[in-house]
N, C-alpha and C positions, 0 to 999 in steps of 0.2 A: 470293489467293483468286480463284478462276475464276469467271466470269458465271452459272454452274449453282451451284455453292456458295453464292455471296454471295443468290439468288433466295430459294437453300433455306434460308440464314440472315434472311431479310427474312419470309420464311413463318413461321418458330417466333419470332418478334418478337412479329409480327403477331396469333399464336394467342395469346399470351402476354400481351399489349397492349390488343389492340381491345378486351375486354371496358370496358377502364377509362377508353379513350378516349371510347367512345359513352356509358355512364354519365357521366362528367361533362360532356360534352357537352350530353347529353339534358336534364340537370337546368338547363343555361341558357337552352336553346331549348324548351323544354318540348314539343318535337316526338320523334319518336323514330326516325320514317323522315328527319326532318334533319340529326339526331345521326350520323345510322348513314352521310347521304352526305356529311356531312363528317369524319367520320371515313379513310373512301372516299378523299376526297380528299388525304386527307394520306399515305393508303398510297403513291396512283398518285404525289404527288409523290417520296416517299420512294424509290419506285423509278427514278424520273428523276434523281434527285438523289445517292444512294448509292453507287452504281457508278463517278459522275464522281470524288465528293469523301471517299469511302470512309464505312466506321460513324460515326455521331455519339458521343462518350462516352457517351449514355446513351440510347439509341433510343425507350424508352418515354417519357420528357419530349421528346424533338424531335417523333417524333406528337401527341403532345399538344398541346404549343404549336400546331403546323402547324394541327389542328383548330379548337381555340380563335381561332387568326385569321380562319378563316372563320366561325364563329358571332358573332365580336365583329362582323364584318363586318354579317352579317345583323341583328345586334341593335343596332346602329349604321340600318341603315337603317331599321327598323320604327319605331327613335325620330324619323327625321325626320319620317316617313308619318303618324306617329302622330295628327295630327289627321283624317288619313284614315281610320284605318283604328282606328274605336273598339274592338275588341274588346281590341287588342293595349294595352288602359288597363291589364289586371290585372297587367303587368309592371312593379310599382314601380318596380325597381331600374333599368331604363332611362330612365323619365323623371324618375328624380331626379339623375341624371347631368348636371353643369351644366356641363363641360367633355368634348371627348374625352380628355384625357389623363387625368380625373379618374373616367371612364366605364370607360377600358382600363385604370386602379390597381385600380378593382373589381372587374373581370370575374376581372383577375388575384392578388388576396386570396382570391376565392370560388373561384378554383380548387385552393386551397392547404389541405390535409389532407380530412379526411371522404374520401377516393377510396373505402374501404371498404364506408361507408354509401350511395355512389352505387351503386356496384354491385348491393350491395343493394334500391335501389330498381328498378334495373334490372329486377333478375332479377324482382320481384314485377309489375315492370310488363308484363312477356313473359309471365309466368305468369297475369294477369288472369283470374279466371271470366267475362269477359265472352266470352271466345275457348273455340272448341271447346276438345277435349284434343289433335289433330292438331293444330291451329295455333299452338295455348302451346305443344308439341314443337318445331315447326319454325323459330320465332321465336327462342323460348331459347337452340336449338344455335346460329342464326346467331348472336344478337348479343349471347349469352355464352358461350356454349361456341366461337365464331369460326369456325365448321367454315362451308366454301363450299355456295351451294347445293349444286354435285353432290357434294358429298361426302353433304350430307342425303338426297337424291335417292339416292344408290347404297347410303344405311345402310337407308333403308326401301323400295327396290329401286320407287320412283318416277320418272316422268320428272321431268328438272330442270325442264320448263314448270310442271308439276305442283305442285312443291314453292315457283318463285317463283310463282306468282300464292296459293298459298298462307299464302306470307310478306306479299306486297304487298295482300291483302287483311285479313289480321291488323292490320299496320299501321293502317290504315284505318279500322277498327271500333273501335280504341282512337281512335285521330284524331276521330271520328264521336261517341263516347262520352264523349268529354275525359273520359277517362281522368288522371287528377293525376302526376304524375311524383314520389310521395313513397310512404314506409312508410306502410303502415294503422296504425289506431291504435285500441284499444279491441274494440271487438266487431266490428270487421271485419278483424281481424288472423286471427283464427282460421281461420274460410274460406278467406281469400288464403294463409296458411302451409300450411295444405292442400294445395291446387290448386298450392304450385310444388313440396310434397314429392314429389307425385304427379306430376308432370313428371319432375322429376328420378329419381325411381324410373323410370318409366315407358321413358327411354332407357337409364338402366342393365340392367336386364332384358332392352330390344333386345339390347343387345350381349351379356351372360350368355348367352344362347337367345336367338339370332335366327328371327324368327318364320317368312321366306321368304329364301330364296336360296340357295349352294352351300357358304355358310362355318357352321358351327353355333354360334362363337362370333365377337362381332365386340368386339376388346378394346380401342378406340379413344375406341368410344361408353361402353365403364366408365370410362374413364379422365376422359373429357370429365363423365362424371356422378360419380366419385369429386371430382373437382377443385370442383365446385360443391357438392356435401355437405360438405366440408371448411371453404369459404368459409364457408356457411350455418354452421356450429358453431363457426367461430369469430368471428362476428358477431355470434351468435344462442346464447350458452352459457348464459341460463338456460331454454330453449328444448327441453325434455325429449327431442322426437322429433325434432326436428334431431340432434341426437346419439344417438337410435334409430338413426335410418336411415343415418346417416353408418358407424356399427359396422355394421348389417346389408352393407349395400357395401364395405367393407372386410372381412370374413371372408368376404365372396361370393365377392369378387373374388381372394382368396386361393387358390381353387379354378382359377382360369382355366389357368393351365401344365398342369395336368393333369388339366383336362375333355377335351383331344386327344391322338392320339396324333401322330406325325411325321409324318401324310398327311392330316390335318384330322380323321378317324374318331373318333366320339363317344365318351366315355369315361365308365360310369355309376359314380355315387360307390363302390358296392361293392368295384369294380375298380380305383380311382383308385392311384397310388401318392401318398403324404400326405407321402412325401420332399419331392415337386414343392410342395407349398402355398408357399405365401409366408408365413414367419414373421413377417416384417415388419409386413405386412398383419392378419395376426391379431393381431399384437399391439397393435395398432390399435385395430383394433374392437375389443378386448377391454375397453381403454381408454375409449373411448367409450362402450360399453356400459353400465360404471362409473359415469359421469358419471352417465349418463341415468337410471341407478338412482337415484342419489344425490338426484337434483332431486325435491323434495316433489311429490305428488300419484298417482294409478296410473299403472300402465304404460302406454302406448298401442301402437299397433297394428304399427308399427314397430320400438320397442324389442320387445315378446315376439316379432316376428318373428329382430333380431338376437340375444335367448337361443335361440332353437333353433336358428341358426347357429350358437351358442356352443359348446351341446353336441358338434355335429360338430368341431367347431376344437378342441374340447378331447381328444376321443376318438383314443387312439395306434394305434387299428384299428378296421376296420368295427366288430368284434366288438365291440370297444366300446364306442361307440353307448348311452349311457343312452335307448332308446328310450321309457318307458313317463315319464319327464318331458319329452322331444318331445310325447306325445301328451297330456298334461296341459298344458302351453302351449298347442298347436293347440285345446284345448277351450276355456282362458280366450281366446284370439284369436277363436276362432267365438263367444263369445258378445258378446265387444266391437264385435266387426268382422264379422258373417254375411256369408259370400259363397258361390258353389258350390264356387268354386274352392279356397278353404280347408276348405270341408268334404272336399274330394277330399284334400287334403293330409293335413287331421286319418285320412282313411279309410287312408293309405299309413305313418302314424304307427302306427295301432291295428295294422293288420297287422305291423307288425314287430314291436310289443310285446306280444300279446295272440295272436299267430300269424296267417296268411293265411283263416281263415274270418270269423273275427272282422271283419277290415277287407274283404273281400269283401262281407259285409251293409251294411258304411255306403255302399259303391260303390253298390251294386244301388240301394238307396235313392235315388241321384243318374241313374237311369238316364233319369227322368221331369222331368229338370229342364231348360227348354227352351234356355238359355244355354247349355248344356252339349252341344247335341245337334251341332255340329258342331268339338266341342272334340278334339283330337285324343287327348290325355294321360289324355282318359276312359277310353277302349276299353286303350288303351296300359296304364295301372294295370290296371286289370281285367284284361289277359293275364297281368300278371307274375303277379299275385295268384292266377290259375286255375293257372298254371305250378307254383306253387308246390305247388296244392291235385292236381299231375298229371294235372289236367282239360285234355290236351293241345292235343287237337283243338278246343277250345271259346276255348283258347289262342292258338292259331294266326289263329282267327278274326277273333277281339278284335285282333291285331296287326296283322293285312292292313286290317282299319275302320281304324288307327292311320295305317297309312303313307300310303291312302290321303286322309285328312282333313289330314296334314301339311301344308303349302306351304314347309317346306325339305327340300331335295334330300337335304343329310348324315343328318337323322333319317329320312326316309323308306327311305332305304338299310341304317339302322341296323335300324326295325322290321322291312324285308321281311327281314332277314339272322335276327332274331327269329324272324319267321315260319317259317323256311325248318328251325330248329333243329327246330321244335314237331313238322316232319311226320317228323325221323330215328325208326326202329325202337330200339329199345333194344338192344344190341351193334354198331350202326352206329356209323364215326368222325365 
């Protein structure tokens, strides 16, 4: 194995690992910016060490350990300190350690199963309401989803200063906040299951439609947010919209091969060919969906979002399309869930089911909405919908507000190529 190989096999370890490493970590140091550089530390030895003496049998337990030696380290010494330093009293488990060898038996029992339920704690810990929605984003990816600053930094087309002092002040505020390194429990579980749904939604959609840059989808960031939906449902399985959202992301993300064409050029569902979906993947969601059904109480806001993916996933052509029970979901979701954005959706629902005048009146209605005023997918609906109504020039209009309001290059390309249809004469190619 070459010096370039063995890197690139120490990398998907790594993506593969860290998660589990800093979660159990975390949960001994109760720090999370400590976990995360000792963690760190076992990577940088891993790569010193590797190359001499080749793979370990099992690479994700030799990180681990490696970690864990420097937290026992550190939790070794705060027990010395410990008359010094009263805060560190609330860590039973170190001053009841009456020996080192009987200190290192515990550390090392308490690392032994639950990895799942650490992770767990992890992810709710990055997802805290106490952090913006940018900063639980940017936290998550690092120190569960494993992705490097720059790689965060080039998903939401930020500089990498940008996105570490965004990470390092996240940390921080939790640090600041003692924040608990456990699951919620009771009436503050619902909130916190919220706010990491809505993370993890949050990058999967970057990547679906990414918001700015030259790529229209970025399939990395699904992947990274499919991988944690999936953890989440099966942690979390009587958990109704964990397993909403996990279906809605897997029939999303079934779409992705042929949302493009071979030169990255956007590809709108009408046009898709449904060859390209991913079977798999829908059969997935479909799956999950199931579940989500099955769990006593209503749907939430997730779940009826992955039925109206269902319907798509189910449909063996555009034509197919049960539109007019899309646009009865989109009505029970607006009433669960108000947003503009879904009422834009529910408006793109009605037009296809009821015709383009019909969902043209719900648009108009949203013209006045101030969330919406530099929305780009506003003006964009409303062209097709004029398009449709042969209102061309008024069409044309709506498309060029579109391209311009965009902040990605491939869709901006995509409406001015719109635009450009609206001004041909009719016998024109």
């Amino acid at each position: 194995m070459t010096n370039q190989e063995l890197r690139a096999t120490i990398d998907a370890i790594w993506r593969i690992e860290s998660a589990r490493v800093i979660a159990r970590v975390a949960r001994l140091t109760h720090d999370l910016s400590l976990a995360e550089d000792y963690a760190q530390d076992a990577l940088l030895t891993a790569l010193e060490v590797w190359p001499a003496k080749g793979l370990p049998d099992n690479p994700g337990a030799w990180l681990m350990t490696a970690a864990k030696r420097r937290a026992l380290d550190y939790l070794r010494h705060q027990t010395m300190a410990a008359s010094k330093h009263v805060e560190f009293a609330r860590d039973l488990e170190a001053h009841s350690a009456v020996t080192e060898q009987v200190f290192a038996e515990r550390i090392d029992a308490s690392l032994d199963g639950e990895v799942d339920d650490d992770i767990l704690r992890l992810i709710f810990t990055a997802c805290h309401p106490v952090l913006s929605p940018d900063a639980r984003a940017a936290l998550t990816l690092k120190v569960v989803g494993g992705l490097t600053t720059q790689e965060i930094a080039r998903a939401y087309l930020k500089s990498e200063s940008t996105i570490a002092q965004r990470i390092v002040r996240a940390k921080r505020t939790l640090a600041e906040a003692r924040v608990p390194f456990e699951m919620p429990r009771g009436a503050e579980l619902a909130p916190r299951l919220a706010s990491v749904l809505e993370v993890v939604y949050l990058f999967f959609n970057e990547g679906y439609a990414a918001t700015s840059g030259n790529h229209w989808t970025r399939p990395e960031l699904c992947d990274e947010a499919l991988r944690l939906g999936r953890m989440l449902a099966s942690l979390m399985p009587q958990e109704a919209e964990v397993h909403g959202l996990a279906a809605l992301m897997e029939i999303q993300a079934s779409r992705l091969p042929a949302r493009v064409d071979s030169k990255g050029h956007p590809i709108l569902l009408p046009d898709q060919d449904r060859s390209r979906w991913d079977r798999l993947l829908i059969q997935r969601g479909l799956a999950a969906l199931a579940g989500a059904e099955s769990l006593p109480g209503a749907l939430g806001p997730y779940t009826l979002q992955a039925a109206i993916a269902a319907c798509h996933a189910r449909a063996a052509t555009y034509g197919e399309t049960d539109w007019p029970q899309i646009a009865a979901l989109y009505e029970a979701l607006a009433q669960m869930a108000p947003s503009p954005v879904i009422a834009l959706n529910r408006a793109v629902a009605v037009g296809m089911a009821f015709g383009p005048a019909a969902g043209l009146e719900l648009v108009d209605a949203l013209l006045a909405e101030p969330t919406l005023t530099h929305y780009h997918l506003l003006p964009s609906v409303r062209g097709d919908l004029l398009a449709r109504l042969d209102r061309i020039h008024e069409a044309r209009t709506e498309f060029e507000r579109a391209a311009a309001l965009t902040c990605n290059g491939r869709e901006r390309a995509f409406l001015l190529a719109r635009a450009a249809v609206c001004t041909k004469k009719p016998g024109q190619p």
